[in-house]
C-alpha positions in Angstrom: -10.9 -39.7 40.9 -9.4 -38.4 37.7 -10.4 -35.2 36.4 -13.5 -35.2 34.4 -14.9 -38.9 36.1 -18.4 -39.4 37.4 -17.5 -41.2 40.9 -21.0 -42.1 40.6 -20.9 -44.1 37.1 -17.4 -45.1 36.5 -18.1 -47.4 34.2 -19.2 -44.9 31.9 -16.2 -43.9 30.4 -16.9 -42.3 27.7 -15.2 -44.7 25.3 -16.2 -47.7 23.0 -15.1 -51.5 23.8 -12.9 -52.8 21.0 -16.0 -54.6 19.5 -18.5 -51.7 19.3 -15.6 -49.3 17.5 -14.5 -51.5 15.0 -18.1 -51.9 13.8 -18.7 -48.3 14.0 -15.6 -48.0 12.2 -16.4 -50.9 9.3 -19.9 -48.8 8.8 -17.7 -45.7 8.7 -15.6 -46.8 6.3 -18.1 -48.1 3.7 -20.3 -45.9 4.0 -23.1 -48.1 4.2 -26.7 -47.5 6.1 -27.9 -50.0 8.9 -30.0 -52.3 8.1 -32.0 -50.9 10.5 -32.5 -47.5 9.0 -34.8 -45.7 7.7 -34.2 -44.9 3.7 -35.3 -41.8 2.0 -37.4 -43.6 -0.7 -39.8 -45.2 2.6 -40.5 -41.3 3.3 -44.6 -41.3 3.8 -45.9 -37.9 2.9 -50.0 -37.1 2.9 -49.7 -35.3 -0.6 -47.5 -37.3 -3.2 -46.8 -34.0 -5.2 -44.3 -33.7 -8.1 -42.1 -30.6 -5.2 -42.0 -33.1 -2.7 -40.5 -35.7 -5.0 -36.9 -37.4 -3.6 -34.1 -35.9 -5.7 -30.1 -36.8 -5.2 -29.4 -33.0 -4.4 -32.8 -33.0 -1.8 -33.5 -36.3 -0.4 -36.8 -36.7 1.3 -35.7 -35.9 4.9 -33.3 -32.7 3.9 -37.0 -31.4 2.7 -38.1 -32.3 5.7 -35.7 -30.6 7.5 -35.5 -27.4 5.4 -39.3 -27.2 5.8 -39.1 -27.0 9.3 -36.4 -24.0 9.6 -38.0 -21.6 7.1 -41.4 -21.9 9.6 -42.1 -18.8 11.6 -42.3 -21.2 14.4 -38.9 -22.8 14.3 -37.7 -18.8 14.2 -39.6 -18.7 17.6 -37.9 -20.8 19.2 -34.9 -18.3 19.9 -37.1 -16.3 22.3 -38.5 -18.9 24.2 -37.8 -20.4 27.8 -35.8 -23.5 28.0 -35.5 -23.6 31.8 -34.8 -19.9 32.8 -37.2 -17.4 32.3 -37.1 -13.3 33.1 -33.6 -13.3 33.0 -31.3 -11.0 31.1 -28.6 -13.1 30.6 -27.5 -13.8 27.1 -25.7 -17.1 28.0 -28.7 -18.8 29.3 -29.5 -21.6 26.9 -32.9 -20.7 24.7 -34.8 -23.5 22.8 -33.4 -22.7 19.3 -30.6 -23.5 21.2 -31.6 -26.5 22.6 -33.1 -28.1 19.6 -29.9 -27.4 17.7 -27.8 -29.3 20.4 -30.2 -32.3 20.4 -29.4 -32.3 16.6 -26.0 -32.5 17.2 -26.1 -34.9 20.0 -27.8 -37.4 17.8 -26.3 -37.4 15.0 -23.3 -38.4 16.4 -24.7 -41.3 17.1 -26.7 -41.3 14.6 -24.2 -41.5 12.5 -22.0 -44.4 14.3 -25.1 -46.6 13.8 -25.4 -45.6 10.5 -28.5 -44.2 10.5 -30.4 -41.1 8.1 -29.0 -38.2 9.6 -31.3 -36.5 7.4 -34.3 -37.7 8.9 -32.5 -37.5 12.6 -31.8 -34.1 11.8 -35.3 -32.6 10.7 -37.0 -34.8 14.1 -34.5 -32.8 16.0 -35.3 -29.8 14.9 -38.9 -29.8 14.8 -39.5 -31.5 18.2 -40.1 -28.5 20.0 -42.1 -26.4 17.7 -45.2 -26.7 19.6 -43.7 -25.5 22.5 -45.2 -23.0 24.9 -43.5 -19.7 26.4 -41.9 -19.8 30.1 -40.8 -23.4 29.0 -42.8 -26.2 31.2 -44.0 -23.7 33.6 -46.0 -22.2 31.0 -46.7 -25.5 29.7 -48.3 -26.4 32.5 -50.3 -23.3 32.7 -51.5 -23.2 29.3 -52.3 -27.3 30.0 -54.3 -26.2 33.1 -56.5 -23.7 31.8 -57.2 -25.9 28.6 -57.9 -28.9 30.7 -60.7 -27.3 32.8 -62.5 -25.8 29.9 -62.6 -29.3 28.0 -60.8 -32.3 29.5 -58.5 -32.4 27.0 -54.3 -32.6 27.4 -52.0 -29.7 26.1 -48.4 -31.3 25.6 -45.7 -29.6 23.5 -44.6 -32.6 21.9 -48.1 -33.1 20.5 -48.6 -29.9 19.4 -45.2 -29.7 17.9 -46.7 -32.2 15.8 -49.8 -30.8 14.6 -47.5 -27.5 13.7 -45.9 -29.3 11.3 -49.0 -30.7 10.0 -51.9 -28.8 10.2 -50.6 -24.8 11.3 -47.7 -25.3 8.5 -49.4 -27.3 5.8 -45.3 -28.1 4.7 -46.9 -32.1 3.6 -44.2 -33.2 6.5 -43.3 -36.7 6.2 -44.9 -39.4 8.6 -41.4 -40.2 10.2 -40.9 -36.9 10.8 -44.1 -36.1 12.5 -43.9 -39.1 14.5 -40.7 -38.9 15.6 -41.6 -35.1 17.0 -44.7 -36.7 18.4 -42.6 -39.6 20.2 -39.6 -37.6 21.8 -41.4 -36.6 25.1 -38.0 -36.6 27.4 -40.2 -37.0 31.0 -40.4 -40.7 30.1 -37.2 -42.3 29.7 -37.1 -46.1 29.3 -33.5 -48.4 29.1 -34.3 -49.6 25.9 -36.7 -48.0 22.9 -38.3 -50.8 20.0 -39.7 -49.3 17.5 -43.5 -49.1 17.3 -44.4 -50.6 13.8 -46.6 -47.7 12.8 -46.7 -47.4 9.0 -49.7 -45.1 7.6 -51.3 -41.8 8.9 -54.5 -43.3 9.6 -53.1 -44.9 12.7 -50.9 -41.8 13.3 -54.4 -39.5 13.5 -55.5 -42.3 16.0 -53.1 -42.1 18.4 -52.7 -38.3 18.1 -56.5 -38.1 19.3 -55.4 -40.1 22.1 -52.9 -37.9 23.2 -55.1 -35.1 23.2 -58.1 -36.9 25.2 -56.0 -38.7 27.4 -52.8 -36.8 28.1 -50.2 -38.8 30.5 -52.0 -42.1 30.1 -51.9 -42.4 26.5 -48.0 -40.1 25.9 -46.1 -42.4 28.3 -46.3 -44.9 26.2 -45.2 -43.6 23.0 -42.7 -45.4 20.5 -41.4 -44.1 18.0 -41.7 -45.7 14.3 -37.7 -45.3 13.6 -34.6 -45.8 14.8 -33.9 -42.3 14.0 -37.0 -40.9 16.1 -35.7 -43.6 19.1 -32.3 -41.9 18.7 -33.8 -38.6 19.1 -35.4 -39.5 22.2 -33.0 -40.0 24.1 -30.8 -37.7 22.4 -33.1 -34.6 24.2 -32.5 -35.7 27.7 -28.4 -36.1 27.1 -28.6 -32.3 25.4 -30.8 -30.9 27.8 -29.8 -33.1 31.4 -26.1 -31.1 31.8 -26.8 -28.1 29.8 -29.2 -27.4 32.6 -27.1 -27.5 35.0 -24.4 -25.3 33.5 -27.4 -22.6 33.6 -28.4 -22.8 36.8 -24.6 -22.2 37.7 -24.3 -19.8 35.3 -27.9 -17.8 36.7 -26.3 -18.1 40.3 -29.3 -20.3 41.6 -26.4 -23.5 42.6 -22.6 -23.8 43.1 -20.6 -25.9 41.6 -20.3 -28.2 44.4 -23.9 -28.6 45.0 -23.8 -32.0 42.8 -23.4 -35.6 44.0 -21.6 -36.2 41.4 -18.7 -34.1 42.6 -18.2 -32.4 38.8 -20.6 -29.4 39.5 -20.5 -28.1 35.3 -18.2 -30.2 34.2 -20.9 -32.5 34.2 -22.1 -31.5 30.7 -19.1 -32.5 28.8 -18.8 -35.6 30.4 -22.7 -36.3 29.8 -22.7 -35.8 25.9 -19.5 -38.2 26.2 -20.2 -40.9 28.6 -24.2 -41.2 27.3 -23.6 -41.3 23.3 -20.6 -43.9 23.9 -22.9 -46.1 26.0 -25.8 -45.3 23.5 -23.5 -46.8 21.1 -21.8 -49.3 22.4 -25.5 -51.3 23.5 -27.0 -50.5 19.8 -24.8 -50.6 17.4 -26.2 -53.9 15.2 -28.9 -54.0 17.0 -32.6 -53.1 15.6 -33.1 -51.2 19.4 -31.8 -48.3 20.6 -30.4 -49.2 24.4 -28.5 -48.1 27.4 -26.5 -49.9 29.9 -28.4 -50.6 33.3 -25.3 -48.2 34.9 -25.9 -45.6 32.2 -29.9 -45.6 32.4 -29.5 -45.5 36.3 -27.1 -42.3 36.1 -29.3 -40.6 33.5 -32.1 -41.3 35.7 -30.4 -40.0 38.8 -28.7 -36.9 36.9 -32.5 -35.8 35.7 -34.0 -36.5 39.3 -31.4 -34.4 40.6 -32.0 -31.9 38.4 -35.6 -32.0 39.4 -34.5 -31.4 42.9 -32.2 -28.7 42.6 -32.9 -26.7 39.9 -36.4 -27.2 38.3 -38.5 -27.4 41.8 -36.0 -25.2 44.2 -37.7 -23.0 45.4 -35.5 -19.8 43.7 -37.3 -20.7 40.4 -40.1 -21.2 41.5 -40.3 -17.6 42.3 -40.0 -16.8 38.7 -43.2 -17.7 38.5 -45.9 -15.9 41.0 -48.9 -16.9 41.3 -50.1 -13.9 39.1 -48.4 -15.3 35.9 -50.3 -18.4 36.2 -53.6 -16.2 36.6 -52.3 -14.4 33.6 -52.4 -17.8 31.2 -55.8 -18.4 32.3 -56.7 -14.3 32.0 -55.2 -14.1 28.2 -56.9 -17.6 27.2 -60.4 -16.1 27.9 -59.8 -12.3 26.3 -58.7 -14.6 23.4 -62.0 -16.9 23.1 -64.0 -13.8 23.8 -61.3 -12.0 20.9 -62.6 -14.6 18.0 -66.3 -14.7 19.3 -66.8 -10.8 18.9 -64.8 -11.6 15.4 -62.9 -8.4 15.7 -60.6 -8.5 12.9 -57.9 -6.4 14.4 -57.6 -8.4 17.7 -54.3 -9.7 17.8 -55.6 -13.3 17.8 -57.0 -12.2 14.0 -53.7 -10.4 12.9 -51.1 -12.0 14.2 -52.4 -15.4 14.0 -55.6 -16.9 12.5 -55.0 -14.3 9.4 -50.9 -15.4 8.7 -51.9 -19.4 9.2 -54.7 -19.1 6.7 -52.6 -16.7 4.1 -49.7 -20.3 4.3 -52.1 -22.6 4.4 -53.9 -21.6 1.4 -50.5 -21.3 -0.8 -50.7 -25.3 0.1 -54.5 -25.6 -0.9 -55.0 -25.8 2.9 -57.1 -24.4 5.0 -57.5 -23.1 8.7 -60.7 -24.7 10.4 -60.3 -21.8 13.2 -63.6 -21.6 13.6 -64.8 -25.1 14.6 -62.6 -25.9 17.8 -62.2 -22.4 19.5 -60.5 -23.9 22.3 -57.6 -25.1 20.0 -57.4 -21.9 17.9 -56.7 -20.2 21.3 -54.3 -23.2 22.4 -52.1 -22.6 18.8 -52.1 -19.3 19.4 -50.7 -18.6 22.9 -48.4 -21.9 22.7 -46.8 -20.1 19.7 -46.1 -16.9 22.0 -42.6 -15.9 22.6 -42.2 -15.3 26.2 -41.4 -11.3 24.7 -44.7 -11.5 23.3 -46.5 -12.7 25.7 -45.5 -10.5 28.2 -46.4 -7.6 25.6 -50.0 -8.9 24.8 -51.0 -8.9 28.6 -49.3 -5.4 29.1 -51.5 -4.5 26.2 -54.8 -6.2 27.6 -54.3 -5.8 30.9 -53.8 -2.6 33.2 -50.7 -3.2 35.4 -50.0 -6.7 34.0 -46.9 -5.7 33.3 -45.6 -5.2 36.9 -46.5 -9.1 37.4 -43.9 -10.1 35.8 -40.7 -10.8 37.8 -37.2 -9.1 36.4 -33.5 -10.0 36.5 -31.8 -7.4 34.7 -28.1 -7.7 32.7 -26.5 -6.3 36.4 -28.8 -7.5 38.9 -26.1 -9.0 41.8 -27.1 -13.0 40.6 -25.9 -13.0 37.6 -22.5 -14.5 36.9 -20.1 -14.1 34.0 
């Protein structure tokens, strides 16, 4: 085995057939758009305002995507979880991180299909806004406590959506939306045809459903471009060997703990072996498509993951049962918080307060008051993990001696 090859896949190589690079290269050099993709001037926005207008030094989607990183929320995602949490380690990937890489990772291929890297670029980047602190741990808490009280679904990806839409009020375009609505990365199919959806109405439809029905209704998500498709499966090649390299790098696997044989190597030959294949089985084509031989290593590599890093039992540990308690502890003093209408409760200043002062720039407002339940849901899924380890210190005697700690020379920790 040469240096750098998955004896697992080694038909993935990493490189194009003659046929798929010299139509990569023929869209290269004329500089043409797909067919297939989606132009600026199809950009579906709520509010057809004169600031939104397309313009040849802002296209639609560069809005889009400039909207997205002057949010307070996109800022947050620098000091939340992406898999490691409690950790002093500075290498250990954050999501700002993450969504940036998922950027990168599709549009390189975005851009060998010819697609709107514009509108690739602005779904990367806001895909993950609505996600919680503690990564899916918390997640999962948050989704727990929310479920019990009304039988409704937390998921990031949904409420990375509504963000956007309704805690932003930045008249986000539809592809946009949908595209950070569709990404979900725990459902990975071979081959992604776009959905069809054209006008918010249906949108709002099967948002609702995602909320009432969780799993049943997010599993089976499309998205309504090529671009959002792209993204898709973009997030599991960013985030399936960047993983790894962390849980190395966090001392919680050796190198040689992989089938695969090529321990953190495995990332760069992931971003290489996955976008080629990507390629080289969509390229023309109005789908976006893997080989069966790539599909079945992504599938594996993720699986493995889930083995070995995301269920052992070491990270597990990060999370005592006490830090679950404490989702369900904080989600209460918050609901009791905006009952009593205390205006200097943190819920108040820190959140309902600064979403109604950017709404109302927009001629927006903050409903806050009819759905409780959500209020409290947008305001602890917008926590950094920082934060909300500071707000349960704050609430609750000891809580800060729940919290597990890895400091910057703890005996784990690897350079």
């Amino acid at each position: 085995m040469t240096q750098g090859e998955n004896r697992l896949a080694p038909g993935l190589t990493g490189r194009l057939s003659e046929r798929a690079a010299a139509l990569v290269e023929e869209r290269r050099v004329s500089g043409a758009l797909s067919p297939f993709a989606c132009r600026d001037a199809s950009a579906i926005r709520r509010d057809l305002c004169e600031r939104d207008a397309d313009t040849a030094l802002r296209p639609a989607f560069v809005r889009d995507a400039e909207k997205i990183v002057h949010l307070p929320a996109y800022n947050r995602l620098a000091g939340k979880t992406q898999v490691f949490s409690f950790r002093a380690n500075d290498d250990l990937s954050r999501r700002g991180l993450h969504v940036q890489l998922v950027a990168r990772v599709a549009r390189d291929i975005g851009r060998a299909l010819g697609l709107n890297l514009d509108l690739i670029e602005a779904i990367a980047l806001g895909h993950d806004l609505g996600h919680t602190p503690f990564g899916h741990a918390g997640e999962r808490f948050l989704n727990d406590v929310y479920h019990a009280r009304t039988g409704r679904w937390f998921f990031h990806n949904v409420q990375s959506a509504r963000v956007m839409d309704e805690l932003a009020g930045r008249n986000v375009s539809l592809q946009t939306l949908d595209g950070a609505l569709c990404h979900n990365g725990e459902f990975e199919l071979q081959r992604f045809e776009t959905s069809g959806l054209a006008e918010f109405d249906t949108y709002e439809r099967v948002v609702d459903s995602c909320w009432e029905h969780g799993d049943e209704a997010i599993r089976h998500l499309r998205p309504m471009t090529l671009e959002g498709c792209v993204v898709r499966v973009s997030d599991i090649i960013a985030y399936v060997g960047k993983d790894r390299q962390d849980a190395i790098r966090a001392g919680l696997v050796d190198e040689g703990a992989f089938d695969d044989g090529l321990g953190g190597a495995y990332n760069a030959w992931a971003l290489s072996a996955f976008a080629a294949d990507v390629v080289e089985h969509s390229v023309g084509e109005d789908a976006i498509a893997m080989s069966e031989e790539g599909f079945a290593e992504m599938r594996r590599a993720k699986r493995e993951n889930y083995e070995k890093i995301y269920g052992a039992a070491e990270v597990n540990g990060d999370f005592p049962a006490e830090v679950a308690e404490l989702f369900s502890a904080l989600y209460e003093h918050e609901l009791g918080a905006l009952a009593s209408g205390d205006e200097s409760a943190a819920i108040f200043a820190h959140h309902v307060a600064p979403t109604e002062r950017r709404l109302a720039f927009y001629g927006r407002r903050y409903d806050w008051e009819r759905d409780p339940d959500q209020t409290v849901v947008d305001f602890i899924s917008s926590m950094t993990d920082d934060y909300f380890m500071a707000t349960c210190a704050a609430v609750f005697p000891r809580a800060a001696e729940l919290f597990p700690s890895h400091g910057y020379f703890s005996p784990e920790v690897r350079a």
